[in-house]
C-alpha positions in Angstrom: 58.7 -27.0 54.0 57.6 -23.9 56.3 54.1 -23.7 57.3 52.9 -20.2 56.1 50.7 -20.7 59.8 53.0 -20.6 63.2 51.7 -22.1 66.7 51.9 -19.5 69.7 54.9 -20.2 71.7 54.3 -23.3 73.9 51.9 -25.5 71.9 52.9 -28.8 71.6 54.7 -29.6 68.2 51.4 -32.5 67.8 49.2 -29.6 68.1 51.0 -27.2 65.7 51.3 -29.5 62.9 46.8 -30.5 63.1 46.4 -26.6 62.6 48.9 -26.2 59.8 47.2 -29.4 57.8 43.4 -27.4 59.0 45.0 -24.0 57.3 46.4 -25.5 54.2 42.8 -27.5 53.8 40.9 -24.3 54.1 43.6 -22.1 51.6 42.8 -25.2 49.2 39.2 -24.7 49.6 39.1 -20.7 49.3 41.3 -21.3 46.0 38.6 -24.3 44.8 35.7 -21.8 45.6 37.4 -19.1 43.8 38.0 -20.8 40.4 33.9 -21.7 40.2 33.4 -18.1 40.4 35.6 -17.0 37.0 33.7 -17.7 33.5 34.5 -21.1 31.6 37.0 -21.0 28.8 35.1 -21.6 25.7 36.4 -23.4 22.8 34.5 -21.9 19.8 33.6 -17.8 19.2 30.0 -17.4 20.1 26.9 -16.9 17.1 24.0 -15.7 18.7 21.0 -17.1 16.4 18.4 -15.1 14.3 16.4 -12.8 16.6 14.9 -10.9 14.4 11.1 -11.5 13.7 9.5 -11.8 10.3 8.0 -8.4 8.6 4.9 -8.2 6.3 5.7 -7.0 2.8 2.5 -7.2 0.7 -1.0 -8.3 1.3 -4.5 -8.8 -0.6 -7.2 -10.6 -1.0 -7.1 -13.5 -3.9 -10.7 -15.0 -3.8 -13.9 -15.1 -2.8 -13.6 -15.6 1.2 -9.5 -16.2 0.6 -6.6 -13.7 1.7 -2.7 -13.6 1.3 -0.2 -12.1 3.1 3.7 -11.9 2.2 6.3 -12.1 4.7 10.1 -11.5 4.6 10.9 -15.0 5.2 9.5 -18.3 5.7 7.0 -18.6 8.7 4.9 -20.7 10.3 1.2 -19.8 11.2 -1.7 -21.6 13.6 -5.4 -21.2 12.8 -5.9 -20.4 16.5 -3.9 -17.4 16.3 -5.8 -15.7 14.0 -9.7 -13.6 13.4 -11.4 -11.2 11.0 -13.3 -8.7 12.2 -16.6 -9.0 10.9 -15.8 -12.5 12.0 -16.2 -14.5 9.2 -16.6 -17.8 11.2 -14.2 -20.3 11.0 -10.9 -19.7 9.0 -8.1 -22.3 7.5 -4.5 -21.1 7.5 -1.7 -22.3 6.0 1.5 -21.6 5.2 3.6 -21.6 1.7 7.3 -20.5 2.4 7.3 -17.1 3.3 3.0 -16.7 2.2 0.6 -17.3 4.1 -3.1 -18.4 3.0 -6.2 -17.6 5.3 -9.4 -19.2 3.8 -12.9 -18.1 5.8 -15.8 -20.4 5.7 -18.1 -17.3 5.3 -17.8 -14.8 2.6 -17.9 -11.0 3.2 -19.9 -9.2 0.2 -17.7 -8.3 -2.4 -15.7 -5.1 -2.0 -16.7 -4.7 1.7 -13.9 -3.4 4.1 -12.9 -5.9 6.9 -9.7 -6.7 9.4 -7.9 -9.2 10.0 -5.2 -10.2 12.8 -2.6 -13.1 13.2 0.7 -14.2 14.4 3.3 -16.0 12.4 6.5 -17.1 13.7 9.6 -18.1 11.8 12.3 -21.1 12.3 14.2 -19.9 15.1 10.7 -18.6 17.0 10.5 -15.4 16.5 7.2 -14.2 16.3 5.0 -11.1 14.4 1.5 -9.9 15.6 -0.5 -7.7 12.9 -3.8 -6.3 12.0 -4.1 -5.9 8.4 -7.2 -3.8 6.6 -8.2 -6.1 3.7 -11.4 -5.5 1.0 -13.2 -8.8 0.3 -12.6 -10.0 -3.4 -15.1 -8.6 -5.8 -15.1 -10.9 -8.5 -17.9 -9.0 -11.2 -15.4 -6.0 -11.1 -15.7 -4.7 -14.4 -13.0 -3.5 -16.8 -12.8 0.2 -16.4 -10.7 3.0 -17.3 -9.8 6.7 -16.3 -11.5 8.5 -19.4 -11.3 12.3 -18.8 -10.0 14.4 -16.3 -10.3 18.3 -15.4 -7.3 18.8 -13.6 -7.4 22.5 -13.7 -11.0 23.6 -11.9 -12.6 26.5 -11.3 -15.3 27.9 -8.5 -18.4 27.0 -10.9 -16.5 23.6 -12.5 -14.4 22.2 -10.0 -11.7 19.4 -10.2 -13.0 15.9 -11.2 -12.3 12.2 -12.8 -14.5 10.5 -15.3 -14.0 6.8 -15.5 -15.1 4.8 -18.4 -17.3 1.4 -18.1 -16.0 -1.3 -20.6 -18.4 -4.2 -19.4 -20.9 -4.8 -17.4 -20.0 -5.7 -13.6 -19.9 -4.1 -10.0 -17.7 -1.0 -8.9 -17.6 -2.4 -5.2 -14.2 -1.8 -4.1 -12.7 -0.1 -6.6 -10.1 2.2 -5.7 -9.3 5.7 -7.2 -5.6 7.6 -6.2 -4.2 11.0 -6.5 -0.9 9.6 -6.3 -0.6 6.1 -6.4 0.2 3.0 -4.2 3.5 4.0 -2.9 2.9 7.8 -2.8 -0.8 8.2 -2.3 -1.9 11.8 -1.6 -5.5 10.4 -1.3 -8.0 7.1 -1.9 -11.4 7.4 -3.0 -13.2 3.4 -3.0 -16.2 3.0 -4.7 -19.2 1.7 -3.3 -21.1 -1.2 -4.5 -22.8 -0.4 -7.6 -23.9 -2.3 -10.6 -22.6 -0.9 -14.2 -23.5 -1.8 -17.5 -20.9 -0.9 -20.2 -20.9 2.2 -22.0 -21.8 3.9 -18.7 -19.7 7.1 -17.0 -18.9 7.4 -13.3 -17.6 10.6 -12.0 -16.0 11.4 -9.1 -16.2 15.1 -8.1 -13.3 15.7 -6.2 -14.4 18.9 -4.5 -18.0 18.9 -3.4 -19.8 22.0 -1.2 -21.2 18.8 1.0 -24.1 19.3 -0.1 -27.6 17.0 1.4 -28.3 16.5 -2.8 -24.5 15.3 -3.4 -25.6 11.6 -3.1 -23.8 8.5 -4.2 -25.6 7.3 -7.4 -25.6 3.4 -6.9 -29.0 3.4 -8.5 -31.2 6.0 -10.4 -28.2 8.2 -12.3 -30.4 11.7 -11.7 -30.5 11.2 -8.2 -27.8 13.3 -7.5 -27.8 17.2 -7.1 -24.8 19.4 -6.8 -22.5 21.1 -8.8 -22.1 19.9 -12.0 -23.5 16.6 -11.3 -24.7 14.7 -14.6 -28.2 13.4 -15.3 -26.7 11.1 -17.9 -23.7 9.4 -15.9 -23.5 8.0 -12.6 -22.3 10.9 -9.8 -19.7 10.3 -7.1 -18.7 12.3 -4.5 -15.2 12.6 -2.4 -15.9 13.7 1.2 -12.3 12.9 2.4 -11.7 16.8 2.7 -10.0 18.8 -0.1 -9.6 16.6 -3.4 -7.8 19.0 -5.8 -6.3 17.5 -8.5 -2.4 18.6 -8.6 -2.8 21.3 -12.0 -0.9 20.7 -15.0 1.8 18.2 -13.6 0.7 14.8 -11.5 -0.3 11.2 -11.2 -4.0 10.0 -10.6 -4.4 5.5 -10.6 -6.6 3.0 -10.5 -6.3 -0.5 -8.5 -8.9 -3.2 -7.8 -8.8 -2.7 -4.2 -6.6 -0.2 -1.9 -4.4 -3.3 -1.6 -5.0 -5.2 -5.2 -3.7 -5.3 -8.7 -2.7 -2.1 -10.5 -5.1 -1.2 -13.7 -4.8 2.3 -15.4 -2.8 5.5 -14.6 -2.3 9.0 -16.2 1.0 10.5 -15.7 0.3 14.3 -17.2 2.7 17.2 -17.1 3.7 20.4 -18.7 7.1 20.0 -17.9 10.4 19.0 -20.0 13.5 17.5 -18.9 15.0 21.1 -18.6 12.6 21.9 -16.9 15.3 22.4 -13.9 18.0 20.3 -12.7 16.5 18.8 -10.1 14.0 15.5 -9.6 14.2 14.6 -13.5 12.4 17.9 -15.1 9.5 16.4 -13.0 9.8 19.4 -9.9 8.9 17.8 -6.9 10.0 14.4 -5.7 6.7 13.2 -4.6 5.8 13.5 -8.5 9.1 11.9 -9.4 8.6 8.8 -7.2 4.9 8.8 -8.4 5.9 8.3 -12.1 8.8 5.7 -11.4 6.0 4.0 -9.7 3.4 3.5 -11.9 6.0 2.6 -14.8 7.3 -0.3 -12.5 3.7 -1.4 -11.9 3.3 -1.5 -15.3 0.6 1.1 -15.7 2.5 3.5 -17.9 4.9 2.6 -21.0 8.1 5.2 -21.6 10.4 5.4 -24.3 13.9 4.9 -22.4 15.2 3.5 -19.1 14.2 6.3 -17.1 10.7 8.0 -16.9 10.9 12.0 -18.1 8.1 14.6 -18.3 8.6 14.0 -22.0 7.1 10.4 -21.4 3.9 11.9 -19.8 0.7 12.8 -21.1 0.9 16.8 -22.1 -1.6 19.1 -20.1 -0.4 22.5 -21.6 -3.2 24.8 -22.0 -5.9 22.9 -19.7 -8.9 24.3 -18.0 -11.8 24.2 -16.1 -13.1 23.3 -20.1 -10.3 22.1 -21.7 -9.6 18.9 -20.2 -7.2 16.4 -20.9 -9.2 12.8 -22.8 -8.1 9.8 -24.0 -8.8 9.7 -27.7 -11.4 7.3 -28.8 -8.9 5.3 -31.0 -5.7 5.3 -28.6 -6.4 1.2 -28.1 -5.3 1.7 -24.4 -1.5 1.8 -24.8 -0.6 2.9 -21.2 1.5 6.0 -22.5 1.3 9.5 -23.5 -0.3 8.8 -27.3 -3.5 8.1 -25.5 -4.1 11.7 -24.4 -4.9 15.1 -25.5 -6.2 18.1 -24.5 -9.8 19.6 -26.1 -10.3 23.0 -27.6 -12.0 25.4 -25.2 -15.9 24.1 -23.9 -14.6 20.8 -25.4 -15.1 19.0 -22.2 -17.1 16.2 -22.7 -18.2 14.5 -19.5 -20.6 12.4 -19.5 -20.4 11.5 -22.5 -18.4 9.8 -25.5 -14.8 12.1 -25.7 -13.7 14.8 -28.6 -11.3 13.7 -30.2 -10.7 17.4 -31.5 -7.6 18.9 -30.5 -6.5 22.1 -28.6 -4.2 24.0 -30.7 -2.6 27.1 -28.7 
């Protein structure tokens, strides 16, 4: 066979046949080196593993001192990695499938705003870091429901919400919506404040800010103002402009800004042909509002799809016809409940009319 290499002229034939085995040892090297360089041949497709990391879904606080948080999928969690702020001292965390519990050794007074931040990872090690707003557990909240509302204000009565005391118990943490959970236009969360039943709260939702606009917690003629009430306890919005939406919207209740649901009125003036668009409803915000509160359970309709018709009927309202709950409507989370009062009917303050505006 022909050596690709040739000897100059005049080597010995000894000599030319050591350099043609040194150039075939160094082509075989060149070739060895070569192959370590291209990418194995692999005998199975690659399946990269999970990389994505776990998302919070819901959160609230279950007990005295205890909080929950609700993940996407299972996790893991480590006492170490997590801390309120107020520090509560020393916490417990464990995990339940995709929930996790965090148990503090001190407890924050009931309804009181706090923080707390953790890290969870899941099976394949993918971690989440969070801080969360949480109101402490207020066990002596009492039963209480949205009573009387003047949706329709004027410059000498402006837009408010009466709420109704059932039992006795402590407002602290309480949370009043315009909108509700998952279409909030705004929050107002009561203070702590022992109630007896039988007592009124309002929230005026428009105050001139006032210095006599105070928080009645104690003595129920504290407060100054417009059209604050010497006979019910006075609250006062100071998140800006609280104006109720007029004849067509949503207002809620919920234990905390992240508990349970527990009243709504859906009102509106509105039919299904009303237009062709959003259900009759008008705007989508007020759509997704009333499918809301129907899923949470806070509102009863007659088919499978909420319609103005299922709503409470505000037609004729006013700074003093505002829309009540009847003192026999037994609570039934739908429109039966509800009525408007004859003009000057409003009754705030006090037991409702159960007299009826007739256009």
């Amino acid at each position: 066979m022909n050596s690709p290499f040739r000897a100059p002229s005049g080597v010995p034939a000894a000599a030319r046949s050591g350099a043609a085995a040194a150039a075939a040892v160094c082509i075989l090297l060149a070739a060895v080196l070569l192959s370590a360089c291209l990418p194995q041949v692999v005998s199975e497709a690659f399946s990269p593993r999970d990389l994505r990391p776990p998302s919070v879904r819901v959160w609230d606080a279950s007990g005295p001192g205890e909080f929950l948080v609700d993940f996407d999928e299972d996790v893991e969690a480590d006492p170490g990695d997590f801390a309120t702020d107020p520090d509560l001292g020393g916490l417990e965390v464990s995990s339940e499938g995709s929930r996790v519990r965090i148990t503090a050794s001190g407890l924050p007074p009931p309804g009181s705003a706090l923080s707390l931040e953790g890290t969870v990872r899941d099976a394949e090690g993918n971690s989440t870091s969070f801080v969360l707003p949480f109101w402490a557990y207020n066990p002596a909240l009492p039963r209480v429901l949205i009573n009387e509302v003047l949706t329709q204000g004027s410059s000498t009565h402006p837009d408010l919400v009466e709420l109704a005391v059932l039992e006795s118990g402590n407002l602290a943490g309480l949370a009043f919506r315009v909108g509700c959970a998952v279409k909030q236009i705004l929050v107002y969360v009561f203070p702590p404040c022992e109630v007896a039943a039988g007592e009124y709260a309002i929230l005026h939702l428009k105050p001139q800010g006032l210095p006599e606009e105070a928080d009645e917690t104690g003595d129920t003629s504290a407060s100054g103002g417009q059209d604050a009430y010497p006979y019910a306890r006075d609250f006062w919005y100071r998140g800006g402009d609280g104006a109720l939406p007029g004849e067509n919207g949503c207002v809620t209740l919920y234990r905390s800004p992240t508990g349970q649901a527990l009243d709504a009125l859906l009102y509106s003036a509105r039919t299904s042909a009303s237009d062709t668009k959003y259900g009759g409803f008008g705007t989508q915000a007020l759509l997704d509002q009333a499918r809301a509160v129907v899923a949470e359970g806070m509102w009863r309709i007659a088919g499978s799809e909420v319609r103005p018709e299922d709503a409470a009927r505000s037609e004729g309202s006013t700074s003093t016809r505002t829309l009540c709950r009847s003192s026999g409507s037994g609570d039934t989370d739908s429109a039966s409940d509800w009525h408007v009062v004859p003009t000057k009917g409003s009754t705030l303050g006090r037991p409702n009319s159960d007299e009826v505006y007739v256009p």
